[in-house]
C-alpha positions in Angstrom: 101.1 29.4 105.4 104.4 27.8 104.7 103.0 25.3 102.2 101.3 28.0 100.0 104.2 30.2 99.1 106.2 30.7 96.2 109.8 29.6 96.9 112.0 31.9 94.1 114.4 29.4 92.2 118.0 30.9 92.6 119.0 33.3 90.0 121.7 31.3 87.7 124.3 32.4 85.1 125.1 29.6 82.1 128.7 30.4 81.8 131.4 27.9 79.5 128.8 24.8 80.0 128.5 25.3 84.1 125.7 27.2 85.9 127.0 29.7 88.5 124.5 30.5 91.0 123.9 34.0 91.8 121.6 33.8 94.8 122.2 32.0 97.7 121.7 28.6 97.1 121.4 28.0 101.3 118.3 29.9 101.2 116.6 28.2 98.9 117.5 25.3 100.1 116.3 25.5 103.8 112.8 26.5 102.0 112.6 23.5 99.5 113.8 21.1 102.9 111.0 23.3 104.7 108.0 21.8 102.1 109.7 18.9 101.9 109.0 18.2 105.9 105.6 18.3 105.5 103.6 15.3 106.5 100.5 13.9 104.1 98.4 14.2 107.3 99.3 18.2 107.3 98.3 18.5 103.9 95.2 16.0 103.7 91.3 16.8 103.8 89.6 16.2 106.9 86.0 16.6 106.3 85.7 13.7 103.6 82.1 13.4 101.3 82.0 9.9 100.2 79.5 8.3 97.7 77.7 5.0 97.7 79.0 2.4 94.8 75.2 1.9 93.9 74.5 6.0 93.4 74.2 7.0 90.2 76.2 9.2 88.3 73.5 12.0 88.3 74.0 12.1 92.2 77.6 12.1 92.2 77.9 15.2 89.7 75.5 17.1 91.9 77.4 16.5 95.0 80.2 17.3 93.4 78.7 20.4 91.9 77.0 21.4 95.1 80.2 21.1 97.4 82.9 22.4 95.1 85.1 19.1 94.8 86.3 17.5 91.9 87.2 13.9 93.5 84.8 12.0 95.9 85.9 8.7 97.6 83.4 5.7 96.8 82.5 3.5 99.5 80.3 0.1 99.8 78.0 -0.4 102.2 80.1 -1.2 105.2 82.1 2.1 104.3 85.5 0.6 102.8 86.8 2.2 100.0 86.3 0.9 96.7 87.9 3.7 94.6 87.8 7.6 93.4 85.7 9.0 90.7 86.6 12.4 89.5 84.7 14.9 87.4 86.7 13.6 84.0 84.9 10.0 84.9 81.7 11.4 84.7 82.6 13.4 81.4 84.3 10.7 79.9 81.1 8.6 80.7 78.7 10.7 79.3 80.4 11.1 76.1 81.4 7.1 75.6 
């Protein structure tokens, strides 16, 4: 829950060229250290669609339609990864 809330920015005065802070800057600043501490593994997705690099783009914008995602891994055939394609690929493809 940590990682989706709104940390408040302390209230500052601009006074003769300096900032005076009117909160206390200690609060804010064991919340920003807080996020900070986060690991990628914490944050990452777990449950990962890939796609085949010989799919076509009509398959990847239905999986990607169908599951809600806008990035999906693309693997060869003995599942390394051989890059990303996002929705803006397939746009920019379609248009070019």
């Amino acid at each position: 829950m940590k990682k989706e809330s709104y940390v408040d920015s302390p209230r500052m005065l601009n006074f003769l060229q300096g900032i005076i802070f009117l909160d206390d800057m200690k609060k804010f600043e064991d919340e920003m250290r807080a996020i900070a501490a986060y690991k990628v593994e914490d944050l990452m997705s777990k449950d990962i669609i890939t796609v085949n690099e010989n799919d076509t783009f009509d398959y990847v914008a239905n999986v990607m339609i169908n599951k809600s995602i806008n990035r999906v891994p693309v693997v060869d055939e003995e599942n390394c990864l051989k890059g990303i394609i996002c929705r803006y690929d397939i746009i920019k493809a379609m248009y070019n």
